[in-house]
C-alpha positions in Angstrom: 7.9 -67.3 156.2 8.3 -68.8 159.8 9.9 -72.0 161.2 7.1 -74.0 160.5 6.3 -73.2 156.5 6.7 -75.7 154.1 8.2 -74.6 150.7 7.0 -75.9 147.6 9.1 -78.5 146.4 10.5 -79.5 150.4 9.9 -83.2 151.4 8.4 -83.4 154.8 8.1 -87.3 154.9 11.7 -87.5 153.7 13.9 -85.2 155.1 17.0 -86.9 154.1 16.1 -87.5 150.9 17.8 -84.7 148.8 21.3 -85.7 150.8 20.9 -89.1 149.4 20.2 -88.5 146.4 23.6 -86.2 145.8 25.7 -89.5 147.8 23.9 -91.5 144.9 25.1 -89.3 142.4 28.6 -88.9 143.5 28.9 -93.1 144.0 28.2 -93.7 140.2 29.9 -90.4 139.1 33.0 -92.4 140.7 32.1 -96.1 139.6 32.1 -94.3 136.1 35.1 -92.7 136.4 36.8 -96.0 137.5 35.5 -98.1 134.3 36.6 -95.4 132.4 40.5 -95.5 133.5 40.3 -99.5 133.3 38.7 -99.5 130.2 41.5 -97.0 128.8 44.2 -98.9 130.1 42.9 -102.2 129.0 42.8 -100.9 125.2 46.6 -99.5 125.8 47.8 -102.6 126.9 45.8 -104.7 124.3 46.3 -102.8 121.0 48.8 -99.9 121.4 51.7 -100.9 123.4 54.9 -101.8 122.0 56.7 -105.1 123.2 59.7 -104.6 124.8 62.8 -106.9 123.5 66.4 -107.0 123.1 66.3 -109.3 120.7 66.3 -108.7 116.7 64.6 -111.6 115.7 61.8 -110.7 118.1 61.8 -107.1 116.5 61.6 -108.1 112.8 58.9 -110.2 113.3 56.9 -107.8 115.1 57.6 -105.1 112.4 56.7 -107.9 109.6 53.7 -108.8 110.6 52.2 -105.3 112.3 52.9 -105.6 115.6 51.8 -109.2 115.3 48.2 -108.7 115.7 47.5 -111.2 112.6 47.3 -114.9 113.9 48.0 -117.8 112.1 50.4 -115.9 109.9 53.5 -117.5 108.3 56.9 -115.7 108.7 59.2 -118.2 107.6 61.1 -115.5 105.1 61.8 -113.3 108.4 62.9 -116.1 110.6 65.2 -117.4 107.6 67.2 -113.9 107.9 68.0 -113.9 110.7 68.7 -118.4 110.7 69.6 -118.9 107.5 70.4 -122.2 106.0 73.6 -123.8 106.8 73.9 -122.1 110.3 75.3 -124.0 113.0 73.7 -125.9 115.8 74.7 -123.8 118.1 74.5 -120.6 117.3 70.9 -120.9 116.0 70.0 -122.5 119.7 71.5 -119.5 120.8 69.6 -117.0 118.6 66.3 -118.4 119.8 67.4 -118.9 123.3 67.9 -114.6 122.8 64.4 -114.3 121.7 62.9 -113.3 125.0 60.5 -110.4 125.8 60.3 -108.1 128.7 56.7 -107.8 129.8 54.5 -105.0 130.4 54.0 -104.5 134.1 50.5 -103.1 134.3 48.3 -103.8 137.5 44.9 -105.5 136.4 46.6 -108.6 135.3 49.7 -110.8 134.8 51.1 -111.3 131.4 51.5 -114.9 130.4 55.3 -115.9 128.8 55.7 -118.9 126.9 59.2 -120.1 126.1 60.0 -123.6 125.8 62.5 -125.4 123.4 62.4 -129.0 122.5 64.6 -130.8 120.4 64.4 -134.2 119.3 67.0 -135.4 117.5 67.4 -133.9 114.3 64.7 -131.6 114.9 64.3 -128.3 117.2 60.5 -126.5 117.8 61.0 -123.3 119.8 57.7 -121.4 121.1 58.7 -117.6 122.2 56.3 -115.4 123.6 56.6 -111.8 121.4 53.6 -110.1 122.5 51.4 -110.5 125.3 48.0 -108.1 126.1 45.7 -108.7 128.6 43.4 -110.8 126.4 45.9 -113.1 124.1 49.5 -113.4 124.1 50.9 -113.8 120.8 53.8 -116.2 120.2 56.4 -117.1 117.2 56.6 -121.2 116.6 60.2 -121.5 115.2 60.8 -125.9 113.3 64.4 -126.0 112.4 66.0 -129.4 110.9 69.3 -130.0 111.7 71.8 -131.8 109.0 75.3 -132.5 109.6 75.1 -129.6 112.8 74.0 -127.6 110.4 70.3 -126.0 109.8 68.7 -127.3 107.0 65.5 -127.1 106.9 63.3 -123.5 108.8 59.4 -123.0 109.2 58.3 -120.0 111.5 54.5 -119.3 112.3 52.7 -116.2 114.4 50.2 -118.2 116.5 47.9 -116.5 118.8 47.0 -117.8 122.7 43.7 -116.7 124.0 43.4 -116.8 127.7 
């Protein structure tokens, strides 16, 4: 064969061809690569991780209620343990001003915390963030009734923020 035989198979009207071809290849070999480690970490972050908390109120509920992936649910007996009837004013504000979370810290998106207390009157509605994924963040809705300083009355709910 000399310097000017043509092969079978070799493109003479597109000499570049075969080089762009493997670029090609190597691009979506890397695009695929890259939606596999985000979609990876997105499940880690949204089903398996573990919320991190100092506080034990934050902890039973979690364990209550299976890592609080059930919305809607009613955990007034777990709440009650840990504020039982007859508590002071005080130390209950205090409880629920402890039930905080620390955050993951992942870098495809910003976990949203909710904590805000209200009290009117006789009354006191607390909403603590307990778990938070990249899709909904999962917070504890804590009614106590106040009587004489004293807790009377306790409701507690899982409720589930999508966004």
């Amino acid at each position: 064969m000399g310097t000017g035989t043509v092969r079978k198979g070799d493109s003479v009207s597109r000499p570049g061809l075969a080089s762009m071809q493997r670029k090609g290849r190597l691009i979506g070999i890397g695009f695929a690569a890259f939606a596999a480690v985000c979609l990876v970490a997105t499940y880690d972050y949204s089903k398996g991780r573990i919320t991190d908390t100092g506080s034990d109120l934050v902890r039973d509920v979690l364990a209550s209620s299976g890592n609080a992936r059930e919305c809607a649910r009613d955990v007034t007996d777990v709440v009650s343990r840990r504020i039982p009837i007859g508590t002071e004013r005080a130390e209950a504000e205090r409880i629920l001003a402890d039930a905080t979370i620390d955050p993951p810290k992942p870098w495809f998106w910003t976990p949203d915390v909710e904590n805000s207390t209200v009290s009117e009157g006789q009354t006191l509605e607390a909403l603590r963030t307990i778990k938070a994924t990249a899709f909904v963040s999962n917070l504890l809705r804590v009614y106590l009734s106040f009587d004489d300083g004293k807790v009377k009355r306790v409701a507690a709910e899982v409720i589930c923020h999508f966004g």
